[in-house]
C-alpha positions as CSV (number, residue, x, y, z in Angstrom):
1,X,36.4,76.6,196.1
2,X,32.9,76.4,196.6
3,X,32.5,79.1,198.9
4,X,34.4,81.6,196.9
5,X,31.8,80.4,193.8
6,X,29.1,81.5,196.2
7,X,30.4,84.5,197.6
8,X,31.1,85.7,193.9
9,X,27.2,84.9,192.4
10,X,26.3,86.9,196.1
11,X,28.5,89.8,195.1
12,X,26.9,90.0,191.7
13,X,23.8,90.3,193.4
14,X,24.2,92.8,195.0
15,X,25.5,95.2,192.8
16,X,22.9,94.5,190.6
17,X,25.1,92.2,188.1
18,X,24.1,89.1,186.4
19,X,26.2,86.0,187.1
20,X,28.6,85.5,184.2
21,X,27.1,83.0,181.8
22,X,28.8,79.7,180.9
23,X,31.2,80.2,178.0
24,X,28.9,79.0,175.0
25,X,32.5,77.2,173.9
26,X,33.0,75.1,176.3
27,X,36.0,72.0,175.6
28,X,34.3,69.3,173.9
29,X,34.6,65.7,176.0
30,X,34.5,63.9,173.4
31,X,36.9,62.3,170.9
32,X,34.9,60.4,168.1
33,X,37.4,57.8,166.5
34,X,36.7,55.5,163.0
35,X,38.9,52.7,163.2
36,X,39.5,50.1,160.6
37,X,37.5,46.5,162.1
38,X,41.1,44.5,162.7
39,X,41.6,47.5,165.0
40,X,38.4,47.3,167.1
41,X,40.1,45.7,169.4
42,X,43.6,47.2,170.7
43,X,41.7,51.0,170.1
44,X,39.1,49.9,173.2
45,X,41.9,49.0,175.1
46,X,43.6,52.0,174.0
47,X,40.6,54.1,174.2
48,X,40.1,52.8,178.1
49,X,43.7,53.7,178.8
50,X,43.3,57.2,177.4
51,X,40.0,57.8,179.1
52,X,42.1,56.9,182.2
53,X,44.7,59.5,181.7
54,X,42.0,62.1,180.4
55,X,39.5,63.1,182.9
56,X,36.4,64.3,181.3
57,X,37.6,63.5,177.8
58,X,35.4,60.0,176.7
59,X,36.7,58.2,173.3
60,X,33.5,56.7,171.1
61,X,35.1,54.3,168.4
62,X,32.9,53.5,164.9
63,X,34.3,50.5,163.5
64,X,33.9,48.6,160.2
65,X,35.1,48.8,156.7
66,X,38.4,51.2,155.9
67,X,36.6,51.9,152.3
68,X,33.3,52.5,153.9
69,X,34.7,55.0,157.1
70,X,36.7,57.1,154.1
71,X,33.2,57.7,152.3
72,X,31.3,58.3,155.3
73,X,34.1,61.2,156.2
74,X,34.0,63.0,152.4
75,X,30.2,62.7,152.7
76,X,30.6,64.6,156.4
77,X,30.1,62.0,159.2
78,X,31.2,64.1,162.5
79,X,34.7,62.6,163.3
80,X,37.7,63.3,165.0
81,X,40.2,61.2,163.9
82,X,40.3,58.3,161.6
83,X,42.5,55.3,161.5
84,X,42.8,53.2,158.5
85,X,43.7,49.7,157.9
86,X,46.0,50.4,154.3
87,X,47.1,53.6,152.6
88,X,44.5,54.1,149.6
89,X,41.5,54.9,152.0
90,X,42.9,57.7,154.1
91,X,44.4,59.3,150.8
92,X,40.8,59.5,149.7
93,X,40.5,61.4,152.6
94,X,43.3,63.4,152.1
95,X,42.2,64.1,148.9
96,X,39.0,65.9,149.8
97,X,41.5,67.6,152.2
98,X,39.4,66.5,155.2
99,X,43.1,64.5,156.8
100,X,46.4,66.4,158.4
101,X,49.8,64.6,158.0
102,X,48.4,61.0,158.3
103,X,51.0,59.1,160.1
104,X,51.6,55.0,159.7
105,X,51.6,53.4,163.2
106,X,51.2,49.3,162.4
107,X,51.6,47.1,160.0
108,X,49.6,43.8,159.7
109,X,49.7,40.8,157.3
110,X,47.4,38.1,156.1
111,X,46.8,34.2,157.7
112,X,45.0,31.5,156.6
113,X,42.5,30.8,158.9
114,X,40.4,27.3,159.8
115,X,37.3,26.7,162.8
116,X,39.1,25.1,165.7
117,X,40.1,21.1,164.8
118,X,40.4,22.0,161.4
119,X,37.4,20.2,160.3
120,X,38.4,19.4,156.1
121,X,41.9,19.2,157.2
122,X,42.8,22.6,155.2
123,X,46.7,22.3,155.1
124,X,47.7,25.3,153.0
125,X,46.3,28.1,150.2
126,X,46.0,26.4,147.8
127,X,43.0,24.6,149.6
128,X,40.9,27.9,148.9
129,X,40.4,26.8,145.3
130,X,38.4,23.8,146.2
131,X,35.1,24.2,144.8
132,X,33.9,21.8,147.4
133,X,34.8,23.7,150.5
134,X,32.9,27.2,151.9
135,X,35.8,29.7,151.4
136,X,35.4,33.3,152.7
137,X,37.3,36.2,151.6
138,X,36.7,40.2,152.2
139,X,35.7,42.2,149.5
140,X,38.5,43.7,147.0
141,X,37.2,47.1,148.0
142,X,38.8,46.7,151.5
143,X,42.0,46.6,152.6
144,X,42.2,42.7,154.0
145,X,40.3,41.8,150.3
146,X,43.0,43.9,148.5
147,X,45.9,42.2,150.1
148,X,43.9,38.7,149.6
149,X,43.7,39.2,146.1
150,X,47.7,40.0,145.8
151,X,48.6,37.3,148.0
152,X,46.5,34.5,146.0
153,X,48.0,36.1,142.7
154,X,51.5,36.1,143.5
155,X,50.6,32.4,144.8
156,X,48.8,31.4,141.2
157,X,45.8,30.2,143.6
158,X,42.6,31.3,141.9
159,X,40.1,31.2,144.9
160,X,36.2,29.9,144.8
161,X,34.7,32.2,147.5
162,X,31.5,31.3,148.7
163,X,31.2,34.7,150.7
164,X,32.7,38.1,150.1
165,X,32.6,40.3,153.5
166,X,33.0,44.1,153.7
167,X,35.1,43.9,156.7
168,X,37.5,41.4,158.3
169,X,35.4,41.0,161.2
170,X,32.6,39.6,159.5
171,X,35.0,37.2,158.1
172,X,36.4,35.9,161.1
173,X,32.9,35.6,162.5
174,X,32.1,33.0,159.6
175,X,34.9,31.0,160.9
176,X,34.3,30.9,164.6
177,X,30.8,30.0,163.5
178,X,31.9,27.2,162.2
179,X,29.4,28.6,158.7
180,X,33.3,28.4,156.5
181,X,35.7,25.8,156.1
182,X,38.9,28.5,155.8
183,X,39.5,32.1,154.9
184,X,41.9,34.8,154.9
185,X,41.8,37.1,157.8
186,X,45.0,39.3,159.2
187,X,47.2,37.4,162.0
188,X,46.0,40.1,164.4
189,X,43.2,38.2,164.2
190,X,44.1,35.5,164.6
191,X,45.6,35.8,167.9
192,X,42.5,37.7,169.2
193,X,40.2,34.9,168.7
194,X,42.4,32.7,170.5
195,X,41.1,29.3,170.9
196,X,37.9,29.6,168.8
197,X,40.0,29.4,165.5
198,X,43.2,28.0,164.1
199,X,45.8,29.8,162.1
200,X,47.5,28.1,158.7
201,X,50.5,29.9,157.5
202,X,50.4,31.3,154.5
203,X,53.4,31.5,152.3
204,X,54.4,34.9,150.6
205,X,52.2,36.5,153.4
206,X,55.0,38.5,155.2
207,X,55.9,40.3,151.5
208,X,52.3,41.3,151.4
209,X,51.6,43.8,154.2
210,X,49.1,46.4,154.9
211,X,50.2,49.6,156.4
212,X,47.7,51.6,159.0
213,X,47.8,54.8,159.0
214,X,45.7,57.5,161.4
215,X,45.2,61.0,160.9
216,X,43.6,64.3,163.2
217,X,40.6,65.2,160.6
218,X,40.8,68.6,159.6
219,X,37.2,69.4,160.8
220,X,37.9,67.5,164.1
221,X,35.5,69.3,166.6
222,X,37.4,67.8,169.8
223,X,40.5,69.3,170.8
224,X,41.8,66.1,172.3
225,X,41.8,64.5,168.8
226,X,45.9,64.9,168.2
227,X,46.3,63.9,171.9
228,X,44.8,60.6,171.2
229,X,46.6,59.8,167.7
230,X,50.0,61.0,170.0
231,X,49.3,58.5,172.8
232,X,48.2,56.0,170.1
233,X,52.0,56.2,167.9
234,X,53.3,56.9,171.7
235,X,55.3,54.3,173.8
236,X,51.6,52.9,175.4
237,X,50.1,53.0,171.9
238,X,53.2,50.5,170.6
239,X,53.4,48.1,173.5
240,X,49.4,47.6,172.7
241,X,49.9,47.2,169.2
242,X,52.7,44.6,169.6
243,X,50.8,42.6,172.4
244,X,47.8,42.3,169.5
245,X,50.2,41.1,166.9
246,X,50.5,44.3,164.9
247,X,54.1,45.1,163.4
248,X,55.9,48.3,163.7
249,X,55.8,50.8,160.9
């Protein structure tokens, strides 16, 4: 191969030609992914076992709020695909028809959640009213606060946060830190932190449950974008998700 590349620039020489110049459009290698935080996870290992399967194609995840991702999109952030943790924040997307066809691949739910040995002996949600405990909860805005605030309501527990966090992540990091007494964080969660926390079960949470859905963007720059969202809702996508907890659609 390499000698047929030589002879050819040799050829070119001598009959005066310039070498052929490197299409200016080449394939770009690179898929840029924002995920929902409670997804950070599953979409590295995901994103190592696509690289795998992709040579030359790289996957660069931005995590963090599904609220705050949406408004970096509309406002132009260079992205590929985008991956939400509920419903409302990729329809703002698809609003400022920046989304195509957003499909929903997971489902999650909500778990009470305690530092390991259950320190004030938290026993259930009602717990998260006690003035006297440090209670953290996400924001409203996101998708984990919005399901927080249904949950509690269809409970009739009125909560006394002590922190409100823009993202479940932060939240959970609070509890392994030992800086809350409980909170509300998704069971995915949960099961990632493994030893560091302890889940509670939380009555009603199973009929409160956040849907994920993930979309191509329609200004996606990387033509690799709807392979990844494919092997994401694909067979290796699902056995991921279900090994980290996440429910089928």
């Amino acid at each position: 191969m390499l000698v047929v590349a030589v002879a050819t620039v040799l050829a070119g020489c001598a009959t005066g030609e310039a070498p052929e110049a490197p299409s200016s459009d080449a394939v770009p290698s690179t898929v840029t992914v924002f995920a929902a935080a409670s997804l950070t996870q599953v979409f590295d290992t995901l994103a190592e076992r696509f690289e795998s399967t992709h040579p030359g194609v790289g996957v660069v995840l931005t995590s963090g709020g599904s609220g705050a991702l949406a408004q970096q999109i509309v406002a132009g952030a260079p992205a590929d695909v985008f991956a939400s943790a509920a419903e409302a924040p990729m329809q703002t997307v698809v609003d400022a028809g920046l989304a195509e066809a957003p499909v929903v691949f997971a489902t999650n739910t909500l778990e009470l959640v305690v530092p390991a040995g259950n320190p004030v002996g938290v026993s259930g949600l009602d717990d998260l009213a006690r003035a006297e405990l440090r209670i953290a909860l996400c924001d409203a805005s996101v998708p984990c606060g919005a399901a927080s605030v249904e949950l509690l309501a269809r409970r009739g527990v009125t909560a006394a946060p002590d922190t409100l966090e823009t993202d479940v992540t932060s939240v959970l990091t609070k509890v392994v830190l030992g800086d809350v007494d409980a909170a509300l964080v998704y069971r995915t969660d949960v099961i990632a932190a493994g030893g560091a926390i302890e889940g509670i079960d939380a009555p009603g949470a199973a009929s409160v449950v956040n849907r994920y859905p993930i979309a191509v963007l329609a200004d996606a720059a990387s033509p690799a974008a709807a392979e990844f969202v494919a092997f994401v809702t694909g067979v290796e996508g699902r056995a991921a998700l279900d090994a980290a907890g996440f429910g089928a659609p």
